[in-house]
N, C-alpha and C positions, 0 to 999 in steps of 0.2 A: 300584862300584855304578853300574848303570845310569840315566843322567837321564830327567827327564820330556823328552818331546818327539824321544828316540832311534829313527833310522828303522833295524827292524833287517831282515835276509831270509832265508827257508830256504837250507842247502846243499844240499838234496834235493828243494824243492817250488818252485811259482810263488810262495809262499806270500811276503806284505808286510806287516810291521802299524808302528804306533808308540805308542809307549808313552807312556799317559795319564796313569798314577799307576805309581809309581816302589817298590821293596821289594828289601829285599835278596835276597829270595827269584829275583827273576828275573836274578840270576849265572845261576841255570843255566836260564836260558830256552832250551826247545829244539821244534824243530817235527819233527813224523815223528821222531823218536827221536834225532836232531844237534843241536848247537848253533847258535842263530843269529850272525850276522857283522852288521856296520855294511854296507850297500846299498852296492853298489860293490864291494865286496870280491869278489876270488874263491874260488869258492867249492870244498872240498876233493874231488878226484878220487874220492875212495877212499870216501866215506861213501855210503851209501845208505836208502831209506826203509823204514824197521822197520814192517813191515805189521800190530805189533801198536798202533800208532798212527796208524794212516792215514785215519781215517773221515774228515778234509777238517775244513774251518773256511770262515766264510762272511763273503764281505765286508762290512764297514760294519757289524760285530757286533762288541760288546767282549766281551772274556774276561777274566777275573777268577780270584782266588787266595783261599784263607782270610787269606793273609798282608795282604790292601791292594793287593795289584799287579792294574792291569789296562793292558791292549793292547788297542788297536783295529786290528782288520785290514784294512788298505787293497786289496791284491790278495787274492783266497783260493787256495788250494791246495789238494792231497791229503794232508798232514799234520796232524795234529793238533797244537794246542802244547797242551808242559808245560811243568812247573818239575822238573826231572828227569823221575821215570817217571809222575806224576799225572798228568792231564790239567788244563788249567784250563776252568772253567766257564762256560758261556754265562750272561755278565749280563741278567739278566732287565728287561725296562721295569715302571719303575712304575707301577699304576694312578692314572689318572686320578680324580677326585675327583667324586663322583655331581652331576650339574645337575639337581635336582628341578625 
């Protein structure tokens, strides 16, 4: 299982996040349709970005799962992340509480 606080990176994208809340759901965390690696790693020749996941993710936005799992993306990229083929979902901000 992946920890909180794991810096991980696309094999296919610029894409960087680190992971805020932890689920076993994100074994298969993957960005543009590959798996992510621990930063530093390199990364595999042979894969490339599944254009049915590509619409990009945005920096300094967390993404989230039904499961509990969220990632906050430090660099963005042309990939989209999933937990396999889902995409995960832009965490929404709370509102704030009305100052009459």
């Amino acid at each position: 299982m992946i920890k909180n606080g794991t810096r991980l990176q696309s094999q296919v994208c610029d894409t960087q996040v680190i992971v805020v809340r932890s689920a076993d759901s994100l074994d298969d965390l993957r960005v543009g349709g590959a798996p992510v690696v621990p930063i530093g790693t390199d990364p595999d020749a042979g894969l490339t970005l599944d254009e049915a996941l590509s619409d990009g993710n945005l920096m300094g936005k967390r993404y989230v799962d039904d499961g509990g799992a969220e990632v906050l993306v430090t660099k963005a990229g042309k990939g989209t992340i999933s937990v396999g083929s889902p995409p995960l979902a832009l965490k929404e901000a709370k509102p704030l509480p009305a100052s009459d």
